[in-house]
N, C-alpha and C positions, 0 to 999 in steps of 0.2 A: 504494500500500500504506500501511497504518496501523501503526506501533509505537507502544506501550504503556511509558512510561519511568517505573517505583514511583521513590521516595524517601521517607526517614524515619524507616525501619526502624532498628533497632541496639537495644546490652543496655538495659535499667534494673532497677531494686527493684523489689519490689512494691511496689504504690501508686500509684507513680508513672504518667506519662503520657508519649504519642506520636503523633504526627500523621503519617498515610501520606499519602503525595500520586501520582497517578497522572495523567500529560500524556501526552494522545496525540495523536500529530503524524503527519504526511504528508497521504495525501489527505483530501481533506473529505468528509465524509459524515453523514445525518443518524442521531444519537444517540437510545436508545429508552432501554435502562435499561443503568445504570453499576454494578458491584458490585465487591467486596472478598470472596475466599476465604481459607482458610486450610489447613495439611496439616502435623501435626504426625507424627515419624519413627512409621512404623507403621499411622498411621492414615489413613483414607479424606480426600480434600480434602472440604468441609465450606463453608457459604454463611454468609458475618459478616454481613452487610449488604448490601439492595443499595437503590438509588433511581433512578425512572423519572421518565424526561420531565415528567413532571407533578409529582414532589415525593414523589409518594408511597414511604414507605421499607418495610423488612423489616430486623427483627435476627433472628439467631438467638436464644433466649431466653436462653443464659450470657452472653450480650452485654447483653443490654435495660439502659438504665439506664444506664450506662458507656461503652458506645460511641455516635459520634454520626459519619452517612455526609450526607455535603454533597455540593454539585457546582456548576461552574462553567460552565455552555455556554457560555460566549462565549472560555473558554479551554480547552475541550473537556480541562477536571481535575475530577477527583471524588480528594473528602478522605476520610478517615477519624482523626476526634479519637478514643483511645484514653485513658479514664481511669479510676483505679483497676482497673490493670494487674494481673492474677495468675498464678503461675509456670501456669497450665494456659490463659494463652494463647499461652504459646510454640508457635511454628511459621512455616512460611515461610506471605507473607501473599502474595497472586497479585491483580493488577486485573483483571476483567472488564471490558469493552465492550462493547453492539452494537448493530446500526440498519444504515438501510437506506443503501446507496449512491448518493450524489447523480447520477451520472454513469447509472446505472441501477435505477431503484426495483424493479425485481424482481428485485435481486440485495441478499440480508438477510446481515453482515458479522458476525462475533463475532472478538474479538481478546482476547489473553490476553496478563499481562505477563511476563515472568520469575521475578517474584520476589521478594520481601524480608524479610529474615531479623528475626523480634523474639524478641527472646531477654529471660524477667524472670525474674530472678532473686530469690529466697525469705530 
């Protein structure tokens, strides 16, 4: 099995910046595209960013410009740089994963993380 461990979340100003990091650990398996949601209280969850195997990314467009989604395959982490923060990105931020399973390639893996709360404050 694969968990999903966010870090980086927490309050700041607007303006300001933040770096979510997502490590996922257990079994190995191969990675297709790696993403970042968000669900702010009320509303539907919602896609920040995501970046596939090849580099290629997607923002949402209140994102473009401001956020930047990276990734690491050799330490199976995908980033998300957060700058010039606005109180209307508050919300719990979620990692996506997924890709196919080393051990069986016709079995395709999507994993979700828990969680993590950014809160900016105005």
């Amino acid at each position: 099995q694969v968990q999903l461990v966010e870090s980086g979340g927490g309050l700041v100003q607007a303006g300001g910046s933040l770096r979510l990091s997502c490590v996922a650990s257990g079994s190995i398996f191969s990675i297709n595209a790696m993403g970042w949601y968000r669900q702010a209280p009320g509303k539907q969850r919602e896609l920040v960013a995501r970046i596939t195997s090849g580099s290629t990314t997607n923002y949402a467009d209140s994102v473009k410009g401001r956020f930047t989604i990276s990734r690491d395959n050799a330490k199976n982490t995908v980033y998300l740089q957060m700058n010039s923060l606005k109180p209307e990105d508050t919300a719990v931020y979620y990692c996506n994963v997924d890709g196919r399973a080393t051990y069986n390639s016709g079995v395709y893996l999507v994993y979700w993380g828990r969680g993590t709360q950014v809160t900016v404050s105005s």
